[in-house]
N, C-alpha and C positions, 0 to 999 in steps of 0.2 A: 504494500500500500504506500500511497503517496503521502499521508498525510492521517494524524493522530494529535494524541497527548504527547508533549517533550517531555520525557524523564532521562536522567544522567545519573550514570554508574560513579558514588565517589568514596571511599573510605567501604568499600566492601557491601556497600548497599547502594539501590537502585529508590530516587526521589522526584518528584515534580520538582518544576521553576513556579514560580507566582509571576502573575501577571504583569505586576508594578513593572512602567517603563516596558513593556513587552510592544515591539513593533516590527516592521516588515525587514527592518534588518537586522534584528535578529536572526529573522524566518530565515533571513538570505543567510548568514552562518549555518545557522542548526541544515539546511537543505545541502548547504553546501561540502557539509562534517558529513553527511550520510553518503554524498556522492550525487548525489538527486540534482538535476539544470529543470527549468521553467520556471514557472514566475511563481516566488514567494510570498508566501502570505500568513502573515500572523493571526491569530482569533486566540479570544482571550473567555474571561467568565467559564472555564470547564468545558468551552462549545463540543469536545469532544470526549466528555463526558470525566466525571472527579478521580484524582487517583487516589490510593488508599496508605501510601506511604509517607516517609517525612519529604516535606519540602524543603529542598538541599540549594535552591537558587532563588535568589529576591533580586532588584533594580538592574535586570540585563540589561546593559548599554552598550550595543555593536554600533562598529563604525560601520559593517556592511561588506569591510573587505577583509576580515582575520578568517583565516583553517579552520578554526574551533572555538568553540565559545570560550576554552581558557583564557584564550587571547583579551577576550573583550572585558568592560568595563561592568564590575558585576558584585552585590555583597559578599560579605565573607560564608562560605563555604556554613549551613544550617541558619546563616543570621535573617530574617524572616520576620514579618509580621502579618502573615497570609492564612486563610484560609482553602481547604482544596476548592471553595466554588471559584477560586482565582485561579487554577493550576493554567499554562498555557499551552497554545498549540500551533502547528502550523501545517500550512498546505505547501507542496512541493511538486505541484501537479507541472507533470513532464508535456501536458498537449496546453498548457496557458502561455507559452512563449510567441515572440514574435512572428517565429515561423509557421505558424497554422497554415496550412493551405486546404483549400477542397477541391480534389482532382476525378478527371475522367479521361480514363487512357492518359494521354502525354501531355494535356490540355489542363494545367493548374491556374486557380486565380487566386489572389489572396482573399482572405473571409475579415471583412470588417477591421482589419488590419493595416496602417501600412507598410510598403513591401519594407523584407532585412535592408540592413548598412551592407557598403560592400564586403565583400572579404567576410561575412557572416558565415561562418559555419554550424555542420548540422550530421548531426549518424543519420543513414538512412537503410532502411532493411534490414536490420538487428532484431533478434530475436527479445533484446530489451530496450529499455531508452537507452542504457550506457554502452552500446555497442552497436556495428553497422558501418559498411561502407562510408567513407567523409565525403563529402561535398561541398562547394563553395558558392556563395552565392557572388555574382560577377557581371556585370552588364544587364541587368534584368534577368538572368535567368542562374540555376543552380546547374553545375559542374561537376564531374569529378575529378579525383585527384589520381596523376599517375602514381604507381609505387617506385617507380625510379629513381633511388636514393633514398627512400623512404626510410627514417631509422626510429627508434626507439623515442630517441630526444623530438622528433617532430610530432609525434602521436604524445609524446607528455604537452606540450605545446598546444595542440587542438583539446587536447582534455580539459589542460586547463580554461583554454577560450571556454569550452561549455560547462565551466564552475564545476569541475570535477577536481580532485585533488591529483 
């Protein structure tokens, strides 16, 4: 699944975060800590229902662009003033990105969208979001990419273009 409650494994036990200062980038951390690209989205009030352990994170404050929520600007590890109907959550959903398109045969248009930036990349035909043929989007239209020379370091490169780690 895309998208749940946030809990974080710390001191040998697994806790909610509380809501306080909970916002989309956040989302874009925790989305990005999992491995998950599309568009982040914070929800707050338990939307995805209370958890039943202690809550381990109060006043998350990402800048949006750290690896992991250690990084970010956050209370001390159990320090809280929350209830679980505060625990927070996020959507990581992989088809809310720029690239939506709706296609028939070879014939795509964008859906309410406008089209990617250049040089936009994108997995296509993987058997999950995180994997699949690369693509570029180039001139109005998307591309692919030859493997000639293709190494290691250029695939960490488009990973991270699509907020993978």
């Amino acid at each position: 699944s895309f998208e749940g409650r946030v809990e974080v494994y710390h001191d040998g036990k697994w806790g909610t975060i509380c809501d306080d200062q909970w916002d989309d980038r956040d989302a874009e951390v925790v989305c990005r800590q999992l491995g998950l690209s599309g568009t982040p989205k914070a929800l707050s009030w338990a939307h995805y229902g209370q958890g039943s352990g202690p809550i381990l994170l109060d006043e998350v404050q990402c800048s949006g662009n750290e690896l992991s929520l250690d990084q970010c600007k956050k209370s001390d590890w159990g320090q809280q003033n929350c209830d679980h109907i505060e625990d927070a959550g996020v959507s990581c959903d992989p088809f809310t990105g720029t690239n939506v398109q709706l296609c028939q045969s070879d014939a795509c248009c964008p859906f309410l969208l406008p089209p990617p930036a250049e040089g936009t990349v994108r997995l296509a035909g993987g058997s999950s979001p995180s994997e699949g043929r690369v693509e570029v989007y180039y001139n109005g239209d998307w591309g692919t990419v030859c493997d000639d020379g293709w190494t290691d370091l250029a695939a960490q490169v488009v990973c991270r273009q699509l907020g993978f780690r």
